[in-house]
C-alpha positions, 0 to 999 in steps of 0.5 A, a space after each residue: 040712854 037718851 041723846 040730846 038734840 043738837 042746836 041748830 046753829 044759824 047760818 054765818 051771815 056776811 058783814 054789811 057792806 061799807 059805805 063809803 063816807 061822802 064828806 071823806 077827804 080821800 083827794 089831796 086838794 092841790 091835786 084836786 084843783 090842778 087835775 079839774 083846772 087843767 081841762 077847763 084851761 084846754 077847753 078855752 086855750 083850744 076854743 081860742 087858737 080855733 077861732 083865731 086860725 078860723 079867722 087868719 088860716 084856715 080861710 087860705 090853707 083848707 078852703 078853695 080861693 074862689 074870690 067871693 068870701 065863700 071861704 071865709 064862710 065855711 071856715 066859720 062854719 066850722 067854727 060853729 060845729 063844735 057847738 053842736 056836738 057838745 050836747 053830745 058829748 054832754 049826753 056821751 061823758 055824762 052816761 058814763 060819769 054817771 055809770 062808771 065813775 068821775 075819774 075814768 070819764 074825765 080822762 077819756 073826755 081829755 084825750 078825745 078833747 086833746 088829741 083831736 087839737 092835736 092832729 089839727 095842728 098837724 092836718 094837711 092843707 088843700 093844697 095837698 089832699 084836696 077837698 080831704 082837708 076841710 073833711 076832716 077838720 070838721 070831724 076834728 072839730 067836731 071830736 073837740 066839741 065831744 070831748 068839751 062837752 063832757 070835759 067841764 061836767 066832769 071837772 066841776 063834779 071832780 072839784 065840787 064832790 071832793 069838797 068840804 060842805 062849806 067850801 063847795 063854791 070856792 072848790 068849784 071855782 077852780 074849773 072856773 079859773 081854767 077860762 082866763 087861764 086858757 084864754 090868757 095863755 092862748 092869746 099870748 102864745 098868738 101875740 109871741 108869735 106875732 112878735 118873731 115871726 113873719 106872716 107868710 112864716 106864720 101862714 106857712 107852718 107858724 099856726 100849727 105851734 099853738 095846736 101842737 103845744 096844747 099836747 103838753 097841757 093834755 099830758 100834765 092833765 093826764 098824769 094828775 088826773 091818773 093819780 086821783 081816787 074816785 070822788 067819795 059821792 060817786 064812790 057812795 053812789 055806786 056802793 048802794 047801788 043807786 046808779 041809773 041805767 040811762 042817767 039822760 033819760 032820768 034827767 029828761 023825766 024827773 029833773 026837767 026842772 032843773 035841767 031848765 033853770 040851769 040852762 037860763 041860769 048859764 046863759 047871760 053868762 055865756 052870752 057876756 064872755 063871748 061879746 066881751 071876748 071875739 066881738 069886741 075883738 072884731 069891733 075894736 080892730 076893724 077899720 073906724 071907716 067902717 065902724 069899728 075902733 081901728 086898733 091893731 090886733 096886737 093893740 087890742 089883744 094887750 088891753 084884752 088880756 089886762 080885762 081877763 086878769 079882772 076876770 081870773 081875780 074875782 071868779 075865787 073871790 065870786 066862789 068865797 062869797 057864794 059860799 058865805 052868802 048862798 049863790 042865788 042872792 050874789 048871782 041875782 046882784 050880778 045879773 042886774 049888774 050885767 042888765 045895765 051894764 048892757 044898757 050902759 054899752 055906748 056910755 062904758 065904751 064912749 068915744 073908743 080912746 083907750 082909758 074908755 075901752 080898758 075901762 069897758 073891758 075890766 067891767 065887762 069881765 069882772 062881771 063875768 068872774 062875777 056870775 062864773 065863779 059860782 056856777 061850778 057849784 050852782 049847777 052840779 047842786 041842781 041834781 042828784 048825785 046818780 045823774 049829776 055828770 048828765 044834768 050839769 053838763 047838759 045845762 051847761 052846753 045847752 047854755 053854750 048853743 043859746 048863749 055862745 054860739 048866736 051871741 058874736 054873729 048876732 051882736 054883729 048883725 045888730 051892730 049894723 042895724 042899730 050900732 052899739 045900743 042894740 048890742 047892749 040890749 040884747 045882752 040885757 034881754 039875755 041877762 032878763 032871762 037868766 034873772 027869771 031863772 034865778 028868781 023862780 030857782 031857790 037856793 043850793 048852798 044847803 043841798 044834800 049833796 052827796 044823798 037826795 038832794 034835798 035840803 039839809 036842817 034848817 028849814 027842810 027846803 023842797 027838793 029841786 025841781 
């Protein structure tokens, strides 16, 4: 009696791996905004109480007293480091948010960012360790400018990668917000100061509230962020497979493009927040012997703040409009508007009475709500999603060397060379290079974002860069 064969039977083949679903609403999108506001709001709040206790503090406390303005200098000084060490931190987060994941990076990038504000505030002065005090509050500032240069990457990617495709810019525009918040709050708390204590309780320990109260803006960052799952286009990324080993180096080779027209894209941006910011501070509250507008600090910070609510009100109304009408064609309205502001400076400003000053400061930071609300969309959509954290941040901190760092210095310079209409044409020169930027760059409302970054239908646009 023959036996029949037995079937081979084929061997059990595992279940294809999910993909996650990048367009998912995983994030509820209250938690979204707080958790990608919160680190932009830090990120101004300390810039500001810096460079406020670089000018009043830190000149008499953490420097020798030797009579020829030498302190004053190095105090500025480190002003500046924080710059510097933000493409590091852009290259540092961005390796990891493009590695690991948004979350656990955004979170790392607010403790170095927070802790380092913190323990400034409770740094020893010269008096008590010497030539130690300066030391190390150059390494503080320089651990704020790390955890800042890969703080607002992470947050616009947070915003941006949790939203739906047609409301990309109106997500994005809520790290955006965090700049009038930050400054907003910053100088209020200075100007509460001000108002109940005395200078010498002030110079005494008064400076190190704001330092120490940015602790409590770290926690509630913390404890959202914590809360917060990955965002669905990491979560796709790393699902295929399709991380890069060295996210830097893929940008430097393959999105150089990109890389560029973002950094100019940013840069009249940067340049207008920080003229309308400290170097109208400095032109309005110095002497009008010696040029300036001769208003009290306290005077001048008060028509500030009533310019910043123009530019906190019109950053979502920006992002609305980049998302109805694309972002190059708002942003290049916006640009020309910045160039002849610029040529407009003495006109705007005319002869320094308040109604003329408020006047300058609302046009001058309405504009900058203008080209900063789309920004937090533009610049992620510029790259692929495996090294977007690295790209975006890069573009944006390289902006923040070009357009920040120079612009007060500068604008000061020029101001004694040439008065008011030389500051106005550096802003419009700046302003001309940003144009060209957007003019050679197309148009990212309709990227792929979460995939090739290519266009989706209608037209199958080139790819950027």
């Amino acid at each position: 009696m023959s036996s029949t064969p037995a079937t081979p039977q084929p061997a059990p083949v595992d279940p294809p791996r999910a993909v996650p679903d990048p367009e998912a609403q995983v994030n509820p999108r209250g938690r979204v905004v707080t958790a990608s506001l919160v680190g932009t709001a830090i990120e101004f709040y300390d810039f500001y109480i810096y460079a406020t206790a670089a000018v009043l503090v830190f000149p008499v406390l953490f420097f020798p007293q030797d009579g020829t303005g030498t302190a004053e200098l190095q105090s500025l000084a480190t002003f500046a480091i924080a710059f510097v060490a933000r493409p590091f931190g852009s290259a540092l987060f961005g390796h990891f948010g493009d590695r690991v994941g948004r979350k656990a990076t955004l979170v790392a990038s607010l403790l170095v960012m927070g802790v380092s504000t913190v323990l400034i505030g409770l740094l020893p002065t010269y008096a008590s360790i010497g030539v130690w005090a300066p030391v190390l509050l150059c390494v503080l500032r320089f651990g704020q400018g790390l955890g800042l240069g890969g703080e607002w990457g992470g947050a616009a990617l947070l915003a941006t990668e949790n939203a739906p495709r047609h409301r990309r810019a109106l997500y994005g525009s809520a790290p955006q917000m965090g700049a009038p918040i930050g400054f907003f709050v910053a100088n209020g708390v200075f100007l509460g100061l001000s108002a109940v204590m005395s200078d010498e309780a002030f110079l005494a320990w008064g400076w190190r509230v704001p330092f120490v109260l940015s602790a409590l803006l770290v926690v509630v960052g913390l404890y959202v962020r914590l809360q917060l799952a990955e965002t669905p286009v990491f979560a796709r990324v790393a699902a295929t497979e399709s991380r890069e080993r060295l996210p830097l180096a893929a940008v430097v080779r393959r999105s150089p493009r990109p890389l560029l027209i973002g950094t100019g894209a940013m840069l009249a941006t940067y340049t207008l927040f920080y003229l309308m910011t400290v170097f109208s501070l400095t032109y309005g509250t110095t002497p009008s012997a010696d040029g300036g507008l001769g208003y009290s600090r306290e005077e001048f910070l008060v028509l500030l703040l009533v310019g910043v609510l123009a530019f906190g009100a019109l950053v979502p109304v920006a992002g609305l409009v980049a998302d109805r009408f694309g972002r190059r064609g708002p942003l290049l309205l916006t640009t020309v508007a910045i160039i002849a502001f610029g040529l407009a400076f003495p006109l705007v400003l005319g002869d320094g009475s308040q109604g003329r000053v408020l006047l300058f400061l609302l046009v001058g930071l309405g504009l900058m709500g203008l080209t900063f609300g789309p920004m937090g969309a533009l610049l992620p959509e510029l790259f692929p999603p495996a090294v977007r954290y690295t790209g975006a941040s890069l573009a944006y901190n390289l902006a923040s060397i070009l357009g920040a760092s120079l612009a007060p210095y500068f604008a000061a310079w020029l101001l004694g060379v040439g008065g008011l209409p030389w500051v106005g044409a550096y802003l419009a020169v700046v302003g001309a290079v940003t144009l060209v930027a957007l003019l050679v760059s197309r148009e990212t409302r309709d990227t792929d974002f979460a995939g090739s970054g290519r266009a989706v239908p209608a037209g199958r646009r080139s790819e950027a860069g």
